[in-house]
C-alpha positions in Angstrom: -8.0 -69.0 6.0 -4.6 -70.6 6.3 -4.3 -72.4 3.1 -0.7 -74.0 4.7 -3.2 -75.7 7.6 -5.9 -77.4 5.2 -6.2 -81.3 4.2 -6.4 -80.2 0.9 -2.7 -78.9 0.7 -1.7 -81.0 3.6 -2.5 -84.4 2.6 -4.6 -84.1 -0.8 -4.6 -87.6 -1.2 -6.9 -88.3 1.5 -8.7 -85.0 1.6 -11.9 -85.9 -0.1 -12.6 -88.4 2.7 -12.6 -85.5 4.8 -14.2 -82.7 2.9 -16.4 -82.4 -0.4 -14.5 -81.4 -3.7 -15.5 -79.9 -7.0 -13.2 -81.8 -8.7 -9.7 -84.6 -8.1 -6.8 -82.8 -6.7 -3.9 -85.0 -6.4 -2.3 -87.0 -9.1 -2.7 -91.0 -8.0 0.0 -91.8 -11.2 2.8 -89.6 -10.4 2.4 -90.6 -6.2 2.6 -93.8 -7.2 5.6 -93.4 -9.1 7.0 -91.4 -6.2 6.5 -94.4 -4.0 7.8 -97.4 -6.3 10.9 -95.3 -6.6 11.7 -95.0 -3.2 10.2 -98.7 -2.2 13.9 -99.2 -0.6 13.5 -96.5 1.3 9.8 -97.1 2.3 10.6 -101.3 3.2 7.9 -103.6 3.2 5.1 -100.6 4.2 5.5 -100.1 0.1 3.2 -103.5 -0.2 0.9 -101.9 1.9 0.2 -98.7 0.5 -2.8 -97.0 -1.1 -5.5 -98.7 1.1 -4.1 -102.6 1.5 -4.5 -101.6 5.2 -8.1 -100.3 5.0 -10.4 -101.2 7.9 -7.6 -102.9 9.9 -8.5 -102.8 13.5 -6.6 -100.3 15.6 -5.2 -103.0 18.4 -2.9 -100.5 20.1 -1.0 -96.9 19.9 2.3 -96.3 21.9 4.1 -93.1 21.8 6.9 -92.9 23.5 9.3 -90.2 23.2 11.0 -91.8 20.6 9.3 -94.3 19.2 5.3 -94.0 17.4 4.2 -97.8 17.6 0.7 -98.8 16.0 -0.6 -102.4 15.8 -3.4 -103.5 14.0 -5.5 -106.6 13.2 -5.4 -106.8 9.8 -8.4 -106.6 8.1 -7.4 -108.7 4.3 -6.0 -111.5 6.1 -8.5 -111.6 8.7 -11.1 -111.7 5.9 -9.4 -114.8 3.9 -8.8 -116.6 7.5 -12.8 -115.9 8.0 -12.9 -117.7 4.6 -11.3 -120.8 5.0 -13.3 -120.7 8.5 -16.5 -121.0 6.8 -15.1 -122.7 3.3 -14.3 -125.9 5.6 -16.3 -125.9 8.9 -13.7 -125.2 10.9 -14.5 -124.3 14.4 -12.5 -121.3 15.3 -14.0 -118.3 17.5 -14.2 -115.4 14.8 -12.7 -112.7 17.3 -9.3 -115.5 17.4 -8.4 -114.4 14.3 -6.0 -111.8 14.7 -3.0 -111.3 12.7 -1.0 -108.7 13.8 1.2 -106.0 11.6 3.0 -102.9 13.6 4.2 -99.8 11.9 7.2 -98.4 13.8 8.1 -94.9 13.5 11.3 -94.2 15.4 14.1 -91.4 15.0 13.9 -87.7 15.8 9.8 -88.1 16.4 7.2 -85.9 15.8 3.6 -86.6 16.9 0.4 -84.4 15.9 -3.4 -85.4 16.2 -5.9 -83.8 14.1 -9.4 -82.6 12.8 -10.7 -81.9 9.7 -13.1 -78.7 9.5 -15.7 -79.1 6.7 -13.7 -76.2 4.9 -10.5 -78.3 5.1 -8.7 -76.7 7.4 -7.1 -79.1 10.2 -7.7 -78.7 14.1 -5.1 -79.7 16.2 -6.3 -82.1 19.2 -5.1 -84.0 22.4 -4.3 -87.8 21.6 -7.3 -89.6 21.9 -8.1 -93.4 21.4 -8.8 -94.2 17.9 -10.2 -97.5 16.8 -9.5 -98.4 12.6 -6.8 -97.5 10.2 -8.7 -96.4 7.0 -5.7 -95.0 5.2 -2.8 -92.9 4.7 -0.2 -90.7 2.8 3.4 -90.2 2.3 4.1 -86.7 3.0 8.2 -86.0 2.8 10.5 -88.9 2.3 14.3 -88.5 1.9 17.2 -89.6 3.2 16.5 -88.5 6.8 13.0 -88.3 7.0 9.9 -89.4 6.3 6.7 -88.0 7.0 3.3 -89.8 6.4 -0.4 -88.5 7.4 -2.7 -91.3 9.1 -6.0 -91.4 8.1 -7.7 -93.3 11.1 -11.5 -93.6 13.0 -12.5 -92.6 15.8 -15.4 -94.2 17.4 -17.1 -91.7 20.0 -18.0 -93.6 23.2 -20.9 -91.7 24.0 -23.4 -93.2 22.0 -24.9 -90.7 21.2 -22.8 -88.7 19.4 -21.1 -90.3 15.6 -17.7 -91.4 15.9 -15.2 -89.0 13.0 -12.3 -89.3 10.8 -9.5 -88.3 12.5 -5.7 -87.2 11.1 -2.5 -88.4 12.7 0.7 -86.9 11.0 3.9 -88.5 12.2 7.5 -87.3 11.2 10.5 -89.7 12.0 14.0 -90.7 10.5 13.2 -94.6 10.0 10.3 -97.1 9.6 9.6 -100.4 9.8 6.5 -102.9 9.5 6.6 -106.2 11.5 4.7 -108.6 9.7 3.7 -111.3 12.2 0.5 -112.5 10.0 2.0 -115.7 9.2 3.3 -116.9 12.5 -0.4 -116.0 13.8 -2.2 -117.6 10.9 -0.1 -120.9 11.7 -0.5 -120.8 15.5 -4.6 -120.7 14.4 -5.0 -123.0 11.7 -1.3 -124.9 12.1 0.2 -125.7 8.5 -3.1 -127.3 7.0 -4.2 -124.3 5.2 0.0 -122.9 4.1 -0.3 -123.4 0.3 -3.6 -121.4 0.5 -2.4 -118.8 2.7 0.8 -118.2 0.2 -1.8 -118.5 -2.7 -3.5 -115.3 -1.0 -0.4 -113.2 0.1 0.7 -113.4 -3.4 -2.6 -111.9 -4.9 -3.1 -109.5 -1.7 0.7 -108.1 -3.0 -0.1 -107.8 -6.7 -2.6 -104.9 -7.6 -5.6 -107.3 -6.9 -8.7 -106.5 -4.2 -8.4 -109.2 -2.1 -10.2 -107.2 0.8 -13.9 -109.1 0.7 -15.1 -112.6 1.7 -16.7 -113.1 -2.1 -13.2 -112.5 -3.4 -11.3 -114.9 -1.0 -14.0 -117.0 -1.7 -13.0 -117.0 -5.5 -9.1 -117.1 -4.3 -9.9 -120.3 -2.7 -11.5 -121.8 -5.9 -8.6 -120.8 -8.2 -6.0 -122.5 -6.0 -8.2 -125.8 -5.8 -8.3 -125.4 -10.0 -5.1 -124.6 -10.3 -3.8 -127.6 -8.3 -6.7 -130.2 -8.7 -4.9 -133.4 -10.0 -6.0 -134.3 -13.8 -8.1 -137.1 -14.4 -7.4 -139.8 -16.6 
């Protein structure tokens, strides 16, 4: 076996999603350190690392030859809007809410696609349509590169036959998110709902899981306490 083509050496962050191991091999401390000291370099995708993008629907994928574009639905924001949905009886269709995030990858591109053996070792594939982001990994990051492994679903269209985790690695010079949650959370609910949705994005960018309707549900209830009037 090619150790040099295995998740495990590869991207050892994600490989136990992939494959089954005797025992942790990748140190979450010092990778975290790795990424809080380069957070310049890394923009606003640093807010949104170590699963804060987990489950996001995969909306689109454009490659072009110099630019990787992905945009996704996503899925913490689309879980609070659900909340106030239901928290106020608001009629809204549930597939309106949408509230988009790209990652750009631009700059001397490279493009692989990817699967995972059950001994580790990584298959490379055509491009194929793949359907949720589930997580990723920083690979190389310096001054003229950065290199991150996407760990995304694919769901098979034959039914079937299961859909599979499936590994995109992208090399490029630059990234850059565009965030465009806010002007599609106002075009939804307008400006009714602002203070909660600020209320949320500043939990969802502390270390708090904010990912699930019971916890929105409590988000709600803390900014009602927190601003509820006193009574005499």
């Amino acid at each position: 076996m090619n150790d040099k083509r295995n998740i495990k050496t590869i991207a050892p962050f994600l490989a136990e999603d992939f494959i089954d191991l005797d025992e942790p091999i990748f140190d979450r401390d010092k990778y975290s350190i790795l990424l809080n000291e380069n957070s310049d370099r890394l923009k606003n995708f640093r807010k949104y690392l170590i699963w804060k993008l987990h489950d996001s629907w995969i909306t689109e994928l454009e490659i072009k030859s110099k630019k990787f574009e992905m945009k996704l639905n996503d899925f913490s924001t689309h879980v609070f809007g659900d909340t106030i949905v239901e928290k106020f009886k608001i009629d809204i269709e549930h597939d309106k809410l949408n509230f988009p995030v790209i990652i750009e990858l631009k700059g001397n591109l490279n493009v692989g696609f990817f699967k995972v053996k059950e001994n580790g070792e990584i298959e490379s594939i055509e491009p194929i349509k793949v359907d949720e982001y589930l997580g990723e990994q920083i690979l190389k990051l310096n001054n003229n590169q950065i290199e991150i492994a996407f760990e995304l679903w694919y769901s098979n269209p034959n039914e079937d036959l299961p859909g599979e985790r499936i590994l995109i690695i992208v090399s490029a010079k630059e990234i850059n998110i565009i965030e465009n949650q806010k002007k599609a959370w106002n075009e939804i609910f307008g400006n009714k709902y602002d203070e909660y949705y600020k209320y949320f994005k500043e939990q969802f960018e502390s270390d708090r899981y904010v990912s699930d309707y019971t916890e929105c549900l409590k988000l709600v209830d803390e900014y009602e306490e927190k601003t509820k009037k006193p009574t005499a």
